[in-house]
C-alpha positions in Angstrom: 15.5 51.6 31.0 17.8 51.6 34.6 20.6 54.0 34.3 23.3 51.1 33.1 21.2 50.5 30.4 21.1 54.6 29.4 24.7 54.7 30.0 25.3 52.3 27.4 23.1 53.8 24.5 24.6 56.9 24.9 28.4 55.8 25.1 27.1 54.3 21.6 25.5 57.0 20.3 28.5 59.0 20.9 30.8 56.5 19.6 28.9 57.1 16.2 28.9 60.4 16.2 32.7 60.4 17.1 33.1 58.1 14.6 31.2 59.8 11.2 33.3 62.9 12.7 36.3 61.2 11.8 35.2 59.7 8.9 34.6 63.3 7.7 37.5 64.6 8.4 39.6 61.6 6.5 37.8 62.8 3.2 39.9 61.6 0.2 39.3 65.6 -1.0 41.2 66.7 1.9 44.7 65.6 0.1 47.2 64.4 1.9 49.1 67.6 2.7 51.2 67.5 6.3 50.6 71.5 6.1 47.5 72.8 8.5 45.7 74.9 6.3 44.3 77.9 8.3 40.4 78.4 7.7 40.5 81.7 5.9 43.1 82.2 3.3 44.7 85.7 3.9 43.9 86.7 6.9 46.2 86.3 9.8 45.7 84.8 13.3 45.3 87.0 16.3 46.6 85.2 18.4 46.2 87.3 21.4 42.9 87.2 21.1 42.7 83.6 20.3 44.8 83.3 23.9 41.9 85.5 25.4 38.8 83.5 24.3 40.9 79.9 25.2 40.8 81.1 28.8 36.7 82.1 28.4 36.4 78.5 27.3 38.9 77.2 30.4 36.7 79.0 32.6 33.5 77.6 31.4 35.1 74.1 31.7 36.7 75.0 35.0 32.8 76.0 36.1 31.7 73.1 34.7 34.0 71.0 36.3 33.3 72.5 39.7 30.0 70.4 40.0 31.5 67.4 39.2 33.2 65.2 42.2 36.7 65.3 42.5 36.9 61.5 42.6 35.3 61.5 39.4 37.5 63.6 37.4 39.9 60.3 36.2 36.8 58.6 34.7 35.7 60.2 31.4 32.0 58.7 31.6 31.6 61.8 34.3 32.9 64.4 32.2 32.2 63.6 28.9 29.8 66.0 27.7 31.8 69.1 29.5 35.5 68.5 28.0 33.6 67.8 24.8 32.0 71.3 25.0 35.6 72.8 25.8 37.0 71.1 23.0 34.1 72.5 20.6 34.9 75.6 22.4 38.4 75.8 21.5 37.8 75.0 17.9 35.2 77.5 17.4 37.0 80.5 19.3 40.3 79.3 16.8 38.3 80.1 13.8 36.5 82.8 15.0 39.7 84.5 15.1 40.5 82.9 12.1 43.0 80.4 13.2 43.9 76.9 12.5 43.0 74.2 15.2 44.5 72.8 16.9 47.2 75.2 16.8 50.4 75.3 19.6 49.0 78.4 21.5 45.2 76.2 22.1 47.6 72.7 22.8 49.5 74.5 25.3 46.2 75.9 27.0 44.6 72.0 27.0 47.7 70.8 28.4 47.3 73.1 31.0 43.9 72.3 31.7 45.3 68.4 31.7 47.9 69.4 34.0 45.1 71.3 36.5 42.3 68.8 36.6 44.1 65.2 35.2 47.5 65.5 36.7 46.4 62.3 39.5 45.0 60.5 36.6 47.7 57.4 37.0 47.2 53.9 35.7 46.6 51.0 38.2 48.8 48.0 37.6 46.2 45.3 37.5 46.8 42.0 39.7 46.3 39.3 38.0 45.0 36.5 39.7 44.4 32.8 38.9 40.9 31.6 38.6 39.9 29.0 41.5 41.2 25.3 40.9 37.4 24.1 39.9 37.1 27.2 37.2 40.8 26.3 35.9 40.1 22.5 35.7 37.4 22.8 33.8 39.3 25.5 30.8 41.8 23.1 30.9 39.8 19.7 30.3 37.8 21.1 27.5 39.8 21.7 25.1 41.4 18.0 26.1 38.0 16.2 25.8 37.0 18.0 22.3 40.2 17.1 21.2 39.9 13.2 22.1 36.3 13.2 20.6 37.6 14.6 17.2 39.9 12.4 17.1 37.6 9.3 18.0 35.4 10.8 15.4 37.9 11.0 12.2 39.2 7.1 13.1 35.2 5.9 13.7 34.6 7.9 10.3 37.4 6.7 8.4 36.9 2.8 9.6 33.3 3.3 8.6 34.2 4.1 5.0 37.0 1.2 4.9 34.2 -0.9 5.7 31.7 0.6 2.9 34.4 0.1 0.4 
């Protein structure tokens, strides 16, 4: 298997993952309440240390992030596998201290980290251009022949059966 090929069954194996991850999380158990529930009933958030472990897990990412190329850091196939460890990071550290996730204080901190390593990430208008004459031809008479040739086929159908009558 050449490294495309790899590429490609692992984009898909994530993509299932990702997506029974979801699924999960959209159980019909869950209810339908717009309230996040925080993971331990009676016992309050520390959020200062919940601010304290975020920044462990930024600094891991941020170490992380060091061996990857600059250039790289706008295309998510280079990165994947670290900001998904920093996001599993954040989640765990939230409940550890027994808070909700996400929550503002861990938002704030990822839009940080955005702001750091993603800030350059812009969108490139696309150019559209037109395909060469032969290519457009071609799309163009297609449809136009098939169309003729059902047509010649309903009359030479339908003459056919006039005459069997």
């Amino acid at each position: 298997m050449d490294s495309h090929e790899r590429m490609v069954v692992k984009l898909l194996v994530v993509w299932v993952l990702v997506n029974i991850w979801v699924m999960r999380g959209l159980s019909a158990t869950d209810g339908l309440s717009t309230k996040p529930n925080p993971p331990w009933p009676g016992k309050a958030c520390n959020e200062s240390r919940l601010q304290w472990e975020v920044e462990i897990c930024g600094e891991e990412f941020k170490q992380d992030m060091a061996h990857i190329n600059p250039q790289h850091w706008c295309n998510l196939t280079h990165f994947m596998s670290e900001y998904h460890l920093f996001t599993l990071c954040t989640e765990t550290k939230s409940h550890t201290v027994h808070c909700y996730w996400p929550n503002p204080l861990v938002e704030s901190y990822i839009i940080l980290v955005h702001k750091h390593f993603f800030s350059n990430c812009t969108m490139e208008h696309v150019v559209w251009v037109d395909p060469p004459d032969n290519t457009l031809t071609i799309l163009i008479f297609i449809p136009i022949f098939l169309t003729m040739a059902m047509i010649t086929l309903v009359v030479w159908c339908s003459k056919k059966s006039d005459i069997l009558d």
